[in-house]
N, C-alpha and C positions, 0 to 999 in steps of 0.2 A: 153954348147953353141951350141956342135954338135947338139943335141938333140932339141933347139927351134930352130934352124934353119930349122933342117926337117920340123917342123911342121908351121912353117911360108909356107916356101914353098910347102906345105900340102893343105895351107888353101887358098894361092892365088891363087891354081891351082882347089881347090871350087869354089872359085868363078867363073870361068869362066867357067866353066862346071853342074854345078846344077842348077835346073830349080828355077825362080825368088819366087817361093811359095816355099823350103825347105831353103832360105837364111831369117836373119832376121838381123837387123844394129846394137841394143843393145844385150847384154845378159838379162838376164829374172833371177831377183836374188829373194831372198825370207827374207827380211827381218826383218817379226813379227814372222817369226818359229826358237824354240830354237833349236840352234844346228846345225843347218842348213846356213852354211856360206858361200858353194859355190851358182855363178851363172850359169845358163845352157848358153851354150857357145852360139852366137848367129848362128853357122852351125847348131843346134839342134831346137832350140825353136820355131821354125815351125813346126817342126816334132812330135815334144813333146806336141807341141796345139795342132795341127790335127788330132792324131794318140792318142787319150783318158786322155795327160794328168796325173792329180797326179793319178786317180785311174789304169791306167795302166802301169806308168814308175815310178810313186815316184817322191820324191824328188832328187835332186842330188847330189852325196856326195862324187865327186870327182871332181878336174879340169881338162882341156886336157889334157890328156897324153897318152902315147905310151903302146902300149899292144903288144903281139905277137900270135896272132893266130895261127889260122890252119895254117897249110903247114909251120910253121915258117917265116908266110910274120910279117911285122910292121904295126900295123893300130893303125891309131890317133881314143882317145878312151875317152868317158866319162860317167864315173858309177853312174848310179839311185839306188835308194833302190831295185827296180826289176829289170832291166835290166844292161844291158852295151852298150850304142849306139855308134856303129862305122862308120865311114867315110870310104868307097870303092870308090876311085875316075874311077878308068877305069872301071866300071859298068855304065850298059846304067843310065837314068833318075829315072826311078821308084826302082834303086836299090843300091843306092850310099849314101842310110845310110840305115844302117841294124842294127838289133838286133842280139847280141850273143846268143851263144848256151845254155844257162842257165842253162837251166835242165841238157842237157847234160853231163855238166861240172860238175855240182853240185853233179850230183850220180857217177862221173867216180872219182870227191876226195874223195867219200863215199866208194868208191871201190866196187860199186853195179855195175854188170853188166846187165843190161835190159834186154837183150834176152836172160837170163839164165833160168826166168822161161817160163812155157811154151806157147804159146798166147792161146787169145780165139778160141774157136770150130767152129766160123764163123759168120757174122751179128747176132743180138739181134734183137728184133722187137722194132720200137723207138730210135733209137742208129745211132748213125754215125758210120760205118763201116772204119777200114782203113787196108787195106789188106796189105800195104807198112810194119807196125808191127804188125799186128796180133792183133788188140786192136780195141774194140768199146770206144764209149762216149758218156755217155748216160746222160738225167737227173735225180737226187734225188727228185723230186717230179713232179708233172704233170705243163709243162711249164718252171721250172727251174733247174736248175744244169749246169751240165757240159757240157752236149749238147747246150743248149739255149746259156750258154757264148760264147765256142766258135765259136757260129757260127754268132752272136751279135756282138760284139767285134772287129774284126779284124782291120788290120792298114784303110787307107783310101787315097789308091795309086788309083790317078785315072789309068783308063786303065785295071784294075786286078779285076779279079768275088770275089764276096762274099767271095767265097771257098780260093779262092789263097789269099786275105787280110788277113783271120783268120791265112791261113797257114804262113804269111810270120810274123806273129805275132808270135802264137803259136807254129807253127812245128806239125809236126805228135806225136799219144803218143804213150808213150817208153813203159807204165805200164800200170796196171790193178789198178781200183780204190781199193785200199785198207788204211786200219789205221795206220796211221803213227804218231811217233810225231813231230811236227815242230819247230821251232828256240825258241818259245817260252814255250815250253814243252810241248803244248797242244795236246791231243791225237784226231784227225780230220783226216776225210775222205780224200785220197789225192790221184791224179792222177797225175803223170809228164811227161809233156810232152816235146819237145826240147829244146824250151825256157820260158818256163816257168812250175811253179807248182800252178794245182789249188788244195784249200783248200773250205771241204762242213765245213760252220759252220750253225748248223741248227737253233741253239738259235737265231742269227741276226735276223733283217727283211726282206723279203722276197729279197728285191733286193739288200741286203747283204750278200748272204748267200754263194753265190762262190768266195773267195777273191785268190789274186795270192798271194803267196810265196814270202818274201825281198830277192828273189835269188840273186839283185846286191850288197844288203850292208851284206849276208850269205859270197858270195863268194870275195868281192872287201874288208871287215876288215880278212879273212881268217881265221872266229873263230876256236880252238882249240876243235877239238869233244873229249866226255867224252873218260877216255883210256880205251883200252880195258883191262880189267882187266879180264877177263876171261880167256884171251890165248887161247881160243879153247875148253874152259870144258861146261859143262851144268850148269844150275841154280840149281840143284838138291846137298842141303847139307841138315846134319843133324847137332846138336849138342851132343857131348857126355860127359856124367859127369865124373868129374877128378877120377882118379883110378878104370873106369869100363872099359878102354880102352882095355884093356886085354883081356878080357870075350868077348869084341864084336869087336874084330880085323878083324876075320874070316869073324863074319858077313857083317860087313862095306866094307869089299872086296867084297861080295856076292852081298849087295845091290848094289856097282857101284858109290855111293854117292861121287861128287867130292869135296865137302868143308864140315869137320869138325869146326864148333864152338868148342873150349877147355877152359872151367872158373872152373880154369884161374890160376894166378902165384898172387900170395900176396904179396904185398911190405912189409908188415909187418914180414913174416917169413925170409923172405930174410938177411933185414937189422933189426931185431930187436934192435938195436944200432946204432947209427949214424955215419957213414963212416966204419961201417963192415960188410960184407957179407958172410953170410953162402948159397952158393951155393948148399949144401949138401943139404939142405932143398929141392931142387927140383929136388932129386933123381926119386921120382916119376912119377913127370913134364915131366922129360928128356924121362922116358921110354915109357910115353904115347904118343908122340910127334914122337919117332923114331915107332911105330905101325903104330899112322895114315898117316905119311907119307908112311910107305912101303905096306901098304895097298894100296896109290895109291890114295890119299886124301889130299886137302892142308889145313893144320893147321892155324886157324884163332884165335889170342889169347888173354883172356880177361887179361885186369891189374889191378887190383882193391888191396884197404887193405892198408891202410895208419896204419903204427906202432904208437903207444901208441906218441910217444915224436912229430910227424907231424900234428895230431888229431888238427883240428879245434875249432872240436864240442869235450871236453872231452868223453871220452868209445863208442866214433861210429866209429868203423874201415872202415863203406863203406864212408866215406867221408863227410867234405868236407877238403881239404889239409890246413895248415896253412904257411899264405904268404910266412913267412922266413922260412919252408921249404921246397918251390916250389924248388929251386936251386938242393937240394938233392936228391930230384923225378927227373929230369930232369940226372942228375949223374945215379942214377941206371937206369933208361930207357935205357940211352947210353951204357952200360954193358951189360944191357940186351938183348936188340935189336943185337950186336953186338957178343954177345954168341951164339947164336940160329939165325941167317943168314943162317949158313951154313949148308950141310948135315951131320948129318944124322936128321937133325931137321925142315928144312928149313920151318923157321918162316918170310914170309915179310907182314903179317897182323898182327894188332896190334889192338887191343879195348878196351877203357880206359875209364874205368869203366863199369856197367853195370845196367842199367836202374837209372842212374843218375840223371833224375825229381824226382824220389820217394825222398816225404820231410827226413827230418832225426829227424823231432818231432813225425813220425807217424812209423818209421823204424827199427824193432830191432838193437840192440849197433853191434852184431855180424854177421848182416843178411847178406846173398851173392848178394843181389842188392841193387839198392842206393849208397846213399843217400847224394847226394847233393843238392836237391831241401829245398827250406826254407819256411816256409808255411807266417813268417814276413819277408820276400821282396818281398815288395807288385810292384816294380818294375820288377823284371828278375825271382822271384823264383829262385832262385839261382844260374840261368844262368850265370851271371858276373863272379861267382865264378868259374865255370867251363872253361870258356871262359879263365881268368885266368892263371890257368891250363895248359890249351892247347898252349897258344903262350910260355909257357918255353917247356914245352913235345914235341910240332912238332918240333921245330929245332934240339934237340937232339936225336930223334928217326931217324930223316933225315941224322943227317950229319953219325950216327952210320949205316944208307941204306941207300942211295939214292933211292933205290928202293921197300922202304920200304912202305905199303898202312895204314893211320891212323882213324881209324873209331869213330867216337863221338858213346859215349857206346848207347846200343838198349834203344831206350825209349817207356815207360808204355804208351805216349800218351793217355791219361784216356777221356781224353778229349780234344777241341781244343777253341782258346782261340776267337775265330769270333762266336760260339755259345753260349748260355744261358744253362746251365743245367736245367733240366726235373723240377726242383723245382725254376725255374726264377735266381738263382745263377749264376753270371759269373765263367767259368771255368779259374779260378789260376792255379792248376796248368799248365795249358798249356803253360802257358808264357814262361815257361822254355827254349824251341826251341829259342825263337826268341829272350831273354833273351840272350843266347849265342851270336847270331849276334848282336846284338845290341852293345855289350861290345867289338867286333871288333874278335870275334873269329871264321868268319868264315873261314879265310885263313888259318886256325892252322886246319884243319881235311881234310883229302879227302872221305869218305863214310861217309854215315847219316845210322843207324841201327836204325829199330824199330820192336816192338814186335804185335803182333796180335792171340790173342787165343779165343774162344768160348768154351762153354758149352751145353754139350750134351742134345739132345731132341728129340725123334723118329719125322723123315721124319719133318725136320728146319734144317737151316744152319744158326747157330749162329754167322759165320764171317756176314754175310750179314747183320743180324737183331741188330747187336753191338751196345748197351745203345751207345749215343750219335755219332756213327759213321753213324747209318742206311741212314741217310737224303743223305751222300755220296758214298753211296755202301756198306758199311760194314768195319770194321777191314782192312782189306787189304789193299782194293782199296781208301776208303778216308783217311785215314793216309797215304798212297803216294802221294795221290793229294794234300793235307793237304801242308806240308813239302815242296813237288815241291813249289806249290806256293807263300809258305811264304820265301825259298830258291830265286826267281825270284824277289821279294820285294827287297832285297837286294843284285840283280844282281850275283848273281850265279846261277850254273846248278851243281850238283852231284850228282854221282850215291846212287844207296837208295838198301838198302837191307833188308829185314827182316827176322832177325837172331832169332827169337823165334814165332814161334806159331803151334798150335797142335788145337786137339780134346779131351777137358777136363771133365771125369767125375767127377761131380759136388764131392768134398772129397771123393771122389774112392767110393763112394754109391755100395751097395751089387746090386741096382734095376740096374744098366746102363746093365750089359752083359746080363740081361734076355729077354732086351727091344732092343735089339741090337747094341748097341754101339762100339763094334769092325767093321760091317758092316760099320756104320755109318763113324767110325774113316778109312776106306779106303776110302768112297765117299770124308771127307775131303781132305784126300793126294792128291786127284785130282783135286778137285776145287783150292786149294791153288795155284798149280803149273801151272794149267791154267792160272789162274790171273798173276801171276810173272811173266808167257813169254806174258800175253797180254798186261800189263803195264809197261814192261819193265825194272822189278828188276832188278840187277845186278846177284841176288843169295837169295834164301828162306832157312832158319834154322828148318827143325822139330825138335820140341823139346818132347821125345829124340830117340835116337836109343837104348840105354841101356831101359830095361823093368826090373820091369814095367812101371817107369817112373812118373813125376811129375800128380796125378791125373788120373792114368793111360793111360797116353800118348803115351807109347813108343811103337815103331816098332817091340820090343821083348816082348815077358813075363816076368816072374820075375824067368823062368828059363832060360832067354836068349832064348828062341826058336819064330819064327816069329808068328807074329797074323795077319790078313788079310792086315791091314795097309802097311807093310813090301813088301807084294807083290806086292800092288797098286804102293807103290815108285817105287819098282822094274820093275812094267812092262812098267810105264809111262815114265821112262827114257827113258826105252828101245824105246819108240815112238817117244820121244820129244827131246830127247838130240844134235840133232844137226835142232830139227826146227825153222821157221821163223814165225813171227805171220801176218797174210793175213787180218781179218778184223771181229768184232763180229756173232754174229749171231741175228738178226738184226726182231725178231719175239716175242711180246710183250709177257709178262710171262714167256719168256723161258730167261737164262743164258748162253751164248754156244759163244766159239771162235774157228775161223779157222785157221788150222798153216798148213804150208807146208814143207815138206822135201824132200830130196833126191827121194823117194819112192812112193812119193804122197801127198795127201792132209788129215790131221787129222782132225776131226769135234768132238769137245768136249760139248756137253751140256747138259741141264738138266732145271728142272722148279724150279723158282725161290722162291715161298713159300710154294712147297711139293703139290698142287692142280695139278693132272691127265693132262696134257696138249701133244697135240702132235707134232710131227716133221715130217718134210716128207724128208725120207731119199735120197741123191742123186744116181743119176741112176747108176755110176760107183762105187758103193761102194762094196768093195772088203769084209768088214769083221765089225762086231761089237761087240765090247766086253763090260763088264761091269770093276767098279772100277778096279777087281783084274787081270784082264784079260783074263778071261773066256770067251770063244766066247758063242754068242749068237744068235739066227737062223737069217737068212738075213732075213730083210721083208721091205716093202716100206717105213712102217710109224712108228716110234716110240711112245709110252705113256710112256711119265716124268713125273716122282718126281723129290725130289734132289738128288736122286742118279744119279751120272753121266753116260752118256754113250758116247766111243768112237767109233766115224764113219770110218775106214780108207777106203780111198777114191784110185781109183789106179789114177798113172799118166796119163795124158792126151799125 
């Protein structure tokens, strides 16, 4: 009662004080839009007409109510999809409703602080200059962007110049335009400024193409950002196969690699018999587990291997489980998870199964992936099945941790299921993903793992050119985009990792080292881990560290000794490990992103199908090395291949 009282008294003390053009007698409600139930209160709906409306405030999606501002004053308050328009009554005329700090607010819950990096080096030519942050604003093509809106735009106070309207809209900017993702995981050009975030999307039409940020319905529903599940480590892991832990202890210390993949623990040797557990069976488990941890690597563990008597499918151990006995799996989860918590093991990721689409009509009975995918369900592919699965597995892995992280096993992704294969065939199995959700499993995992590998080919990068992925970037980058989106279909966001992929020669062929392939296998290590910090994996799996590895994959030989690849991990960490990713490189035929660290600015790129193409290096660049970290002479301009080169750039 205290509380409408204020705001009674709030409002009749509006009216007597604000000019006859910010009053209006009705509210302004909206009712052919779903979802949309509040009306704008009638203090606003002057201000909200005159001042642009739905393309600059949104809808509203909140009633009046009380906010606490700055200074800890009370201001009567009501949130738009983009904004938050407040009531300042002891403010002269032209400033007794006002827009909140949006942006502001939005990167200080982010825990971004603005003026940590460093501003620009002074006016651009074309650019709004703001020497209050250190920040120009410029446009993305000739007439529009970021310049032309803000300067377009602004409120429509009489009395206030161009300049002061935009600013009392806008605000000064905090940041430099760089790639971000926004509320809806999309990866766009974005500058923030105080009260607002503009977004380049360049696909739109022309007078679409600078859209603001839902900063009011971002910051006024207080979504949950993904966790940081990181704790402070780099995206830099590898995977290592069970019983070579031993042999490459040393090294996996040496390389720095913060997460170990380890497949995995068999339910089958465990519990060979129903309600008894031979623990003893993972005598070897335990000793590989107590390595990568004291290496200083956190263990990420696969669970896979349904025993003879849970078998679905008779003689296929990699799956799929039989219904009545989900309850069992569910029982040793909880042992399991609850065994290996603690140190000297400290297991709180968990991966349950392991490339789970692979059918199990096409799968060996014994194979160490799969096979839950079913080539006759022509509905889920055997999504359902898995889905399944996971609503008895997550709650018992949960209540055995609470802080336990559950990854839906890395998937083949072969294909995805919105394209035709190359022979006009729809892609089956792709269904699998969404198959899961569908069946109501997406609340039952917190990480999405998939896999991404190529095959070697002098001066090609075979992630990029990926049989059915090329049309979206390759292996990598469109099976994260993939997933994002079909994850957004069904109103989720989580994090995505890819916990398998490498540089494969083709059946270990004698021709791959003559023609280069270890070189090649270093250019990969860097592209890979480019991409993951520029699209925002959580965490990248090479697969493996133990050599020589599947196809000759690995980081080692096959005497354990390092091959080029090894260094490249190793020196790229050493660059990357605590960088931020700042914005592509943005120069047609070339591949290349920019990240920043503590030290300066990293500029990683390279040409995109192996054609001679150049770069014109930046004027503060301190140093250039190639994959492995070999410097290489300063000079202005670079000629690409795929082989990567790194730029480091010194601080400004």
């Amino acid at each position: 009662m205290k509380r409408l009282i204020t705001i009674t008294l709030l409002l009749i003390l509006l009216t007597t004080t604000m000019p006859a053009s910010a009053q209006a007698a009705e509210p302004f409600c909206f009712p052919d839009v779903p979802l949309i139930d509040n009306c704008l209160h009638p203090s606003f709906v002057a201000y909200w007409r005159d001042n642009g409306g739905l393309p600059v405030f949104g809808y509203p999606i909140s009633a009046l109510e009380q906010f606490t501002g700055d200074e800890g004053r009370l201001l009567t308050v009501q949130w738009t999809e983009r904004n938050r328009l407040e009531l300042h009554p002891d403010k002269p005329p032209a400033y007794r409703i006002q827009i909140g700090r949006m942006g502001a607010e939005a990167l200080a819950r982010a825990g971004r602080d603005p003026f940590a990096d460093p501003p620009d080096n002074g006016p651009q030519p074309g650019c709004l200059w703001f020497p209050e942050t250190g920040h120009n604003v410029c446009d993305q093509e000739p007439g529009n962007g970021f310049r032309s809106y803000w300067q377009n735009n602004g409120l429509r106070i009489p009395g206030l110049s161009r300049y002061a309207q935009s600013l009392a809209l806008f605000g000064y900017p905090l940041t430099a335009p760089q790639m971000e993702r926004n509320a809806n995981g999309d990866l766009v050009l974005t500058q923030w400024f105080e009260r607002a975030r503009f977004e380049w999307h360049p696909q739109n039409p022309a007078r679409s193409r600078v859209l603001l940020g839902l900063l009011g319905r971002e910051l006024y529903t207080t979504p949950q950002p993904l966790p940081d599940l990181r704790s402070g480590r780099s995206v830099f892991g590898v995977e290592i196969n069970r019983g070579t832990v031993a042999v490459t202890a040393n090294r996996l210390a040496e390389l720095g690699a913060d997460w170990v993949r380890y497949n995995g623990i068999l339910w089958s040797e465990v519990e060979p018999t129903p309600g008894t557990r031979n623990w003893d069976a993972l005598k070897q488990v335990e000793a590989d587990l107590q390595a990568i941890s004291a290496a200083g690597a956190v263990p990420m563990v696969v669970v896979r291997g349904a025993p003879s008597w849970a078998q679905a499918q008779p003689d296929t151990i990699c799956g799929p489980i039989r219904a009545d006995a989900l309850p069992a799996f569910a029982s040793f989860l909880s042992d399991l998870v609850a065994r290996y918590r603690q140190p000297p093991y400290n297991v709180t990721f968990w991966e349950l199964g392991n490339e789970p689409d692979a059918p199990f009509q096409l799968v060996g009975s014994t194979a160490p992936f799969g096979c839950w995918g079913d080539e006759q369900d022509e509905e889920s592919y055997g999504g359902a099945a898995y889905a399944a699965m996971l609503k008895v597995a997550y709650p018992a892995i949960k209540a055995a941790n609470p802080q336990a992280q559950v990854i839906l096993g890395g998937l083949i992704l072969d294909c995805a299921p919105d394209r035709s294969l190359p022979n006009g065939q729809p892609c089956r199995a792709g269904r699998f993903f969404e198959g899961v959700l569908r069946a109501g499993g997406g609340d039952y995992f917190d990480i999405v793992a998939y896999h991404a590998y190529g095959y070697f080919r002098p001066n090609y990068d075979p992630d990029r050119e990926r049989p059915n992925w090329s049309d979206r970037g390759g292996a990598t980058l469109g099976k994260a985009a993939y997933l994002r989106e079909t994850l957004a279909r069904y109103g989720y966001a989580k994090p995505l990792i890819m916990n398998e992929g490498a540089l494969l020669c083709y059946r270990s062929s004698p021709n791959c080292r003559p023609n280069g392939f270890e070189a090649a296998k270093a250019d990969a290590v860097v592209r890979l881990y480019a991409r993951t910090l520029a699209i925002d994996l959580l965490m990248s799996h090479w697969y493996t560290l133990n050599g020589p590895g599947w196809q000759e994959s690995g980081l080692l030989d096959a005497n354990q000794q390092p091959v080029p690849a090894f260094q490249a991990f190793q020196f790229l960490r050493q660059q990357l490990a605590s960088a931020r990713y700042v914005r592509t490189v943005n120069i047609p035929g070339l591949e290349g992103y920019h990240f920043r660290t503590p030290d300066g600015d990293v500029i990683i790129v390279w040409s995109i199908d192996g054609s001679e193409r150049t770069f014109t290096v930046p004027s503060a660049t301190r140093a250039i090395y190639d994959a492995t970290g070999t410097a290489l002479p300063l000079s202005a301009t670079l000629t690409l291949t795929t082989a990567p080169r790194i730029v480091v750039v010194s601080a400004r």
